[in-house]
C-alpha positions as CSV (number, residue, x, y, z in Angstrom):
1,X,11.0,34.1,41.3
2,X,14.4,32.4,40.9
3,X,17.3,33.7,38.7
4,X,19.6,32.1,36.7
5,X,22.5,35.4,37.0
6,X,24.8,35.5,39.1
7,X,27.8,37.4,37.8
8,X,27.3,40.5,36.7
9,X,29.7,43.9,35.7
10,X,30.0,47.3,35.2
11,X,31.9,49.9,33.5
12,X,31.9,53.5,33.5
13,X,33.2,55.3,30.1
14,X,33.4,58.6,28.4
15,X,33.9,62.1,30.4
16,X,33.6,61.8,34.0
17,X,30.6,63.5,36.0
18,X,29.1,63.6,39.7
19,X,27.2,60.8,40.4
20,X,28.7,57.9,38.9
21,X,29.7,56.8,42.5
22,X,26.4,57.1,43.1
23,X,25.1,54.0,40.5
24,X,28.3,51.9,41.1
25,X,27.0,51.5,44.6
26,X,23.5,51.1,43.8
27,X,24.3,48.6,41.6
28,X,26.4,46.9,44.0
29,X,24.0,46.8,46.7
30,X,20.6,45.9,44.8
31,X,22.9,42.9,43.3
32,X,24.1,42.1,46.9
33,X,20.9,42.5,49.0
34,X,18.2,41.4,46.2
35,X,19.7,38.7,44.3
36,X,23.0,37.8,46.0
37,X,24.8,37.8,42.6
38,X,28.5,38.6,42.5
39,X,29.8,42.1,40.7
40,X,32.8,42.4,38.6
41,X,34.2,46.5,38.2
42,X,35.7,47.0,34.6
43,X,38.3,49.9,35.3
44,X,38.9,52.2,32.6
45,X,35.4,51.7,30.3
46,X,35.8,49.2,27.9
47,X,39.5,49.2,27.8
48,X,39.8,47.5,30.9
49,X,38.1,44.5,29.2
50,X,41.1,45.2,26.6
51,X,44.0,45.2,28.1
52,X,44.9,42.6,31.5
53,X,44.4,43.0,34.9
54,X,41.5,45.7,34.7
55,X,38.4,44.0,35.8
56,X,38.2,43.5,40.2
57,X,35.4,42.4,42.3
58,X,32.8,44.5,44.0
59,X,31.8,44.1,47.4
60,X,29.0,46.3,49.7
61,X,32.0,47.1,51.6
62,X,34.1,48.1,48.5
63,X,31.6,50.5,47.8
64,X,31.2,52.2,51.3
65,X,31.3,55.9,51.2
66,X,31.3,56.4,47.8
67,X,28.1,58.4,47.3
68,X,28.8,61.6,48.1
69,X,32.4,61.3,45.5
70,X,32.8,62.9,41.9
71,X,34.4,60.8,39.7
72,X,34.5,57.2,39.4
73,X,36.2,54.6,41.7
74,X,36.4,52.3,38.3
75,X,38.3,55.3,36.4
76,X,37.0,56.3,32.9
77,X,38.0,57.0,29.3
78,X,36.6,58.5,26.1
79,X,39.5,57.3,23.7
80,X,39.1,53.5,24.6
81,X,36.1,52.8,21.6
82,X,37.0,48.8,20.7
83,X,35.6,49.5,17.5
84,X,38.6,51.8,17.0
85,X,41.2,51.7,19.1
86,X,43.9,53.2,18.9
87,X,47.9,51.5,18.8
88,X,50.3,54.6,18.9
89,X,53.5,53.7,16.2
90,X,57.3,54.1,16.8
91,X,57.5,57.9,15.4
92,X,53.9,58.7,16.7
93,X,51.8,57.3,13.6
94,X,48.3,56.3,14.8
95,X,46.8,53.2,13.8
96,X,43.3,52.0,15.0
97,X,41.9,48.5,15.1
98,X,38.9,46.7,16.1
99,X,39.0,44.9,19.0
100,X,35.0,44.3,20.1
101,X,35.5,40.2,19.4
102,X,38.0,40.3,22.4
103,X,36.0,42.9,24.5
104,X,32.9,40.0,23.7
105,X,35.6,36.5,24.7
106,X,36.6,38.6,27.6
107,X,33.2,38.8,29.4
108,X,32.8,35.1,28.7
109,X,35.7,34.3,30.2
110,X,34.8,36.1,33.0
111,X,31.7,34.3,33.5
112,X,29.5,37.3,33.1
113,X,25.9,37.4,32.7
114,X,25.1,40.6,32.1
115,X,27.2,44.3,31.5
116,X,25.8,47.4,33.2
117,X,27.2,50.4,30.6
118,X,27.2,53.5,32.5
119,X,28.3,56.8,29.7
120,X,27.4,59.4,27.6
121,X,26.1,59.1,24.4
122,X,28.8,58.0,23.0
123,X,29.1,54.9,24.8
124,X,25.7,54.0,24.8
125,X,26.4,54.0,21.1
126,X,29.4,51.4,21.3
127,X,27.3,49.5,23.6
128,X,24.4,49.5,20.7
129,X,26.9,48.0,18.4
130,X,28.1,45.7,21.0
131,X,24.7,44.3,21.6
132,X,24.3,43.9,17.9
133,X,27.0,41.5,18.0
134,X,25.8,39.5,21.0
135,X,26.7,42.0,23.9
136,X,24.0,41.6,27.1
137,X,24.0,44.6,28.3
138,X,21.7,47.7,29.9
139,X,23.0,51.4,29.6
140,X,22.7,53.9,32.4
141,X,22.8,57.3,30.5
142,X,25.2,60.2,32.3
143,X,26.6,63.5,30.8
144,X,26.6,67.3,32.1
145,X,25.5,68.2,28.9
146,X,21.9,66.4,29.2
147,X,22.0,65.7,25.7
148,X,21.2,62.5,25.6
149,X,17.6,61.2,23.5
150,X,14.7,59.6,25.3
151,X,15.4,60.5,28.9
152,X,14.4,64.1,30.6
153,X,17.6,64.6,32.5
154,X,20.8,62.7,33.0
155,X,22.7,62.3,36.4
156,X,25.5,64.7,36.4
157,X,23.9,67.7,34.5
158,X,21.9,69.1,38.2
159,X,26.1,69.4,39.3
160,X,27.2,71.2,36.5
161,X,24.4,73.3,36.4
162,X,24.8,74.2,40.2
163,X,28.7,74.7,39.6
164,X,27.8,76.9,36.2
165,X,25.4,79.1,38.9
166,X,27.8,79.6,41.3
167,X,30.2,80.9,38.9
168,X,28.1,83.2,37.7
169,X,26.7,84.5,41.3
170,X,30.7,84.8,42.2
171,X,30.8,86.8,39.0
172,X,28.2,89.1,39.8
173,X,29.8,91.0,42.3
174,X,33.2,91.5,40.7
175,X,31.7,92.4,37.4
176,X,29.3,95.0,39.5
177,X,32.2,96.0,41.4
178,X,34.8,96.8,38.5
179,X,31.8,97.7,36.3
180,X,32.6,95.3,33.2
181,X,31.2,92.7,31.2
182,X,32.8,89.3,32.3
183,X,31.6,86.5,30.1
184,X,31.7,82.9,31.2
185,X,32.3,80.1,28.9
186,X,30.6,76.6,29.9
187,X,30.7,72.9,28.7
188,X,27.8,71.8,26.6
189,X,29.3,70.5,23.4
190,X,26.3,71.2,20.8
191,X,23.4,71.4,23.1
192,X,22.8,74.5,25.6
193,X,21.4,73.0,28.7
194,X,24.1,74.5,30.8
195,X,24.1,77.5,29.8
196,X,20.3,78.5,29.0
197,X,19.7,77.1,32.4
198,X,22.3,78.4,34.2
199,X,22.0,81.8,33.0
200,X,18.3,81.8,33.9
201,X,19.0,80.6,37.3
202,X,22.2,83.1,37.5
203,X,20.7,86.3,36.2
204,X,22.8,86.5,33.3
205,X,22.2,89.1,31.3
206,X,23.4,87.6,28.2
207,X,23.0,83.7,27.1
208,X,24.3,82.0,23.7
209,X,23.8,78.6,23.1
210,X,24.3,75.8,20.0
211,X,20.7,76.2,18.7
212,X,20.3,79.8,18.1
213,X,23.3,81.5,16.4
214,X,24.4,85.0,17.8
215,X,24.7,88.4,16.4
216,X,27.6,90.1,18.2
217,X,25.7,93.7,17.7
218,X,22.8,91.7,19.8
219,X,25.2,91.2,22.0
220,X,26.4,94.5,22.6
221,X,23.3,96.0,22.1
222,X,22.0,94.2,25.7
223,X,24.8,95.9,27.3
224,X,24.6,99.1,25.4
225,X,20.7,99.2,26.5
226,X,21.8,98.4,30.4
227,X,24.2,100.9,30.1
228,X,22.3,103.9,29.5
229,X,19.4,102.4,32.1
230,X,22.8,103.0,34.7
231,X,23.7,99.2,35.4
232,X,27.4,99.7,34.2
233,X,28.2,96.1,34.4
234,X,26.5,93.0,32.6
235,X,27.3,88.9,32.5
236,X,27.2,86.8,29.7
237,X,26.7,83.0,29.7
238,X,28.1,81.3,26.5
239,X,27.7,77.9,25.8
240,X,31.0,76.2,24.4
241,X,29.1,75.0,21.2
242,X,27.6,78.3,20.2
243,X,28.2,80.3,16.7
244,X,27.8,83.7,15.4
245,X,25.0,83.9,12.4
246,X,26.8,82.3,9.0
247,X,29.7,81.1,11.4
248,X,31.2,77.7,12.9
249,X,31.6,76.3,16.4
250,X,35.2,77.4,17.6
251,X,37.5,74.5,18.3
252,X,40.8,74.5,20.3
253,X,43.9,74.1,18.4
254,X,45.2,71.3,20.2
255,X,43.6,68.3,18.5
256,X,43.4,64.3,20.2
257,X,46.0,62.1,18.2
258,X,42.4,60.2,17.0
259,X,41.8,63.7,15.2
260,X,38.4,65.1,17.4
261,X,38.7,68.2,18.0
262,X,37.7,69.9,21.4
263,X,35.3,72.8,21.6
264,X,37.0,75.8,23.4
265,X,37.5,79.5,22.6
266,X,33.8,80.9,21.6
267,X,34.5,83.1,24.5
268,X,37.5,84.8,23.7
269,X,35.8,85.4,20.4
270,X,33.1,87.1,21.7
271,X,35.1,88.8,23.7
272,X,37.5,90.3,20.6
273,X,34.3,91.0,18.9
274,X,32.7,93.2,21.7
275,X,35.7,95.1,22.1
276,X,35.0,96.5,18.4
277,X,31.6,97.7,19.6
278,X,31.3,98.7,23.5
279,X,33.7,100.7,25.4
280,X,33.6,98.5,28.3
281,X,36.1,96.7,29.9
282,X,35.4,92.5,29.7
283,X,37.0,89.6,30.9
284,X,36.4,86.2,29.9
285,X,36.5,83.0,32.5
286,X,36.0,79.5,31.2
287,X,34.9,77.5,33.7
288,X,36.1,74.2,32.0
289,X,36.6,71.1,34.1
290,X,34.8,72.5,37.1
291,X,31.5,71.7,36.0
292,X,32.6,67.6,36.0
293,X,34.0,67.3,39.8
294,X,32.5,68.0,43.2
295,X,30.1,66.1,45.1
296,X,26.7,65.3,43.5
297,X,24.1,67.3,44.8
298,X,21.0,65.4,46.1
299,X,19.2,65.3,42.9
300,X,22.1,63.8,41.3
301,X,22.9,61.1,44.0
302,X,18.9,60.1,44.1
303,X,18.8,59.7,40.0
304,X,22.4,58.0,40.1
305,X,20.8,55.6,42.4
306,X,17.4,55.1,41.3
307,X,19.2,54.4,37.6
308,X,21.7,51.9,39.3
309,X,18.8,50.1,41.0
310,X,16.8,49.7,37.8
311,X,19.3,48.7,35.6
312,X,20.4,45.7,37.9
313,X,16.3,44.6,37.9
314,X,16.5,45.0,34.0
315,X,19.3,42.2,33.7
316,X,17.2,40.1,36.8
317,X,14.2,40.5,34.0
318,X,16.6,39.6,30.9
319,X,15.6,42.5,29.6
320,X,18.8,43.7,27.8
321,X,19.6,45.4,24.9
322,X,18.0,48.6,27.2
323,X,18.6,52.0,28.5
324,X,17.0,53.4,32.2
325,X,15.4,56.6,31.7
326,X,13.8,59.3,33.6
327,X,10.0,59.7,32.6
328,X,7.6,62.5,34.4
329,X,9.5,61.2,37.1
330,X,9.6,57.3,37.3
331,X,12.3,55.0,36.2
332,X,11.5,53.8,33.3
333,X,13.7,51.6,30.2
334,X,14.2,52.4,26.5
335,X,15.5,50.9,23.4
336,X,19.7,51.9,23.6
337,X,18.9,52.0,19.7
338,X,16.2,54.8,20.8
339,X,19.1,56.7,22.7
340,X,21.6,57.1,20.5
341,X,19.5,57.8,17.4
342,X,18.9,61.3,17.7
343,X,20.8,64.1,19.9
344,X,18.9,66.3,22.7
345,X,19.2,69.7,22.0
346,X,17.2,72.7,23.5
347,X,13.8,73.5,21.6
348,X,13.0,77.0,21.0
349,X,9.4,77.0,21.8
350,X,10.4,76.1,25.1
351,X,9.5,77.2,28.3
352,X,12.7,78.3,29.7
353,X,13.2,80.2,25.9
354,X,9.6,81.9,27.1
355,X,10.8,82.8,30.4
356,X,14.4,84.4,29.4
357,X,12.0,86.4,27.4
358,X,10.4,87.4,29.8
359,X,12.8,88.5,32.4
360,X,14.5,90.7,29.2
361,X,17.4,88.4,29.0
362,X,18.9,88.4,25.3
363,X,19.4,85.2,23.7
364,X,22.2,87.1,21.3
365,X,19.6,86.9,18.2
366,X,16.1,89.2,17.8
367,X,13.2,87.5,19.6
368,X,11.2,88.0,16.6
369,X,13.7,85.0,14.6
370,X,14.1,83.5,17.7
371,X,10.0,83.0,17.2
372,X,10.1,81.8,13.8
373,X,13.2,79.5,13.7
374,X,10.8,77.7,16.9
375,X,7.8,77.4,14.7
């Protein structure tokens, strides 16, 4: 079959993860060796189609070693949205304007056939509203927090995870050591993949996530009961989104001049709110911008690079306007409208809810409302 492309780009945007190495050089590669198009790298997501002298060429050789490398050799942003974007003022004063007309004239004067979006959800959904106005693109979905619709897993989440385990293996033996209650504090945003899964995998004692509000007496009730059963230490696993019954998520107080606010602090609460009821000593870690870097494990490089491959055959086929997926394990493509139409969060009747169950892990909240929120 012969194809009329033969120019394409990429991008990578939103919050950096392992693995985006990974599709840049799959991308690279399946362009080079099965179609012998050209690739253009936007640096900096869709800014660098914003502001001059961001967009280079990609060659096999450019992109030689890059697998096993967190990050992204292109570079990343999440405040770069050309729908909004932001112009800092003399005095500070933000002002944001919409720029997607000179993201769209920029890839025609590039010569470009067809944009490969690699991001979170939030990019996908700029690149949905791109499309809408003319954009040929496919998305390739990444985050850590695996919240993303219509996919089982995104690349980067199986690093995190692994990173989130660790911590909470190294954790073990100080907490057992010192006998206290050392709670870690993970990335997740609104949905507890990390941290219901890490904790599982971990043997946390404890795990709080987004979708099923906390008691603090739960809590320290777990601890209590390991207490008198002589285990005079106990970890707990908290998910950055998570909130106490009739409570909010906690935010940090340092806000983004575009006025998001960052989740951070539900640790420290819990801790302050333990200390009212247990006499033990607890420590909190958060493990923060950990979970993002390292090297990609092998689950992460293989998805990374079986998205990569399929998103370059999806612009061969014309087929834009799509998102790569992960489907009882094949490569498959969705609608990007599909994606970013609903958010991924952890459902209680799940499995992995069953199985902390079982091993007597508390989930912060009585099993028997655990039960009936699921049904």
């Amino acid at each position: 079959m012969t194809y009329n492309k033969r120019q394409i780009a990429l991008l990578t945007g939103g919050g950096d993860c392992a693995g985006l190495n990974a599709v840049i050089r799959a991308v690279v590669k399946t362009a080079t060796f099965e179609y012998s198009w050209d690739v253009l790298g936007i640096e900096n997501g869709f800014e660098g189609l914003i502001l001059p002298g961001k967009v280079r060429r990609l060659s096999v050789e450019d992109v030689r070693g890059i697998l096993p490398r967190g990050g992204t050799i292109l570079g990343t942003t999440n405040r770069a949205n050309p729908f909004a974007y932001e112009e800092i003022l003399p005095g500070g004063r933000v002002m944001f304007h919409d720029r997607s007309d000179e993201v769209l004239n920029r890839l025609a004067e590039l010569g470009v056939d067809g944009l490969i979006v690699i991001g979170g959800d939030g990019t996908m959904r700029i690149t949905h509203e791109l499309i809408q106005k003319g954009l040929q693109a496919v998305g390739v979905p990444k985050t850590i927090d695996n919240d993303i619709h219509g996919t089982q897993v995104t690349f980067g989440f199986d690093t995190a995870l692994n990173t989130a385990m660790d911590a909470l293996d190294k954790l073990h033996t100080t907490a057992e050591s010192h006998h206290r209650v050392l709670i870690l504090e993970v990335m997740g945003r609104n949905a507890g993949w990390i941290a219901l899964k890490a904790g599982v995998a971990g043997g946390a004692d404890v795990i709080l996530i987004p979708e099923i509000p906390f008691t603090l007496q739960e809590v320290a009730n777990k601890i209590i009961e390991r207490s008198q059963n002589n285990k005079k230490f106990s970890l707990v696993i908290v998910a950055e989104g998570a909130k106490p019954v009739g409570g909010s998520e906690v935010y940090q107080e340092i806000c983004e001049s575009s006025g998001v606010r960052r989740l951070g602090g539900i640790g420290a609460l819990v801790e302050a709110g333990l200390r009212q009821l247990i006499e033990s000593e607890i420590r909190v870690t958060v493990l923060g911008h950990l979970q993002r870097g390292g090297s990609p494990t092998a689950f992460d490089r293989l998805l990374a690079s079986r998205y990569g491959n399929m998103a370059v055959h999806l612009v061969a086929e014309r087929n834009f306007g799509q998102m790569v997926a992960l489907r009882d394990d094949q490569i498959v493509s969705i609608p990007i409208s599909e994606a970013v139409d609903i958010q991924k969060f952890v459902p209680l009747d799940s499995d992995i809810i069953t199985t902390a169950f079982g091993l007597n892990i508390s989930l912060g909240n009585t099993r028997a409302l655990i039960q009936k929120m699921a049904s």
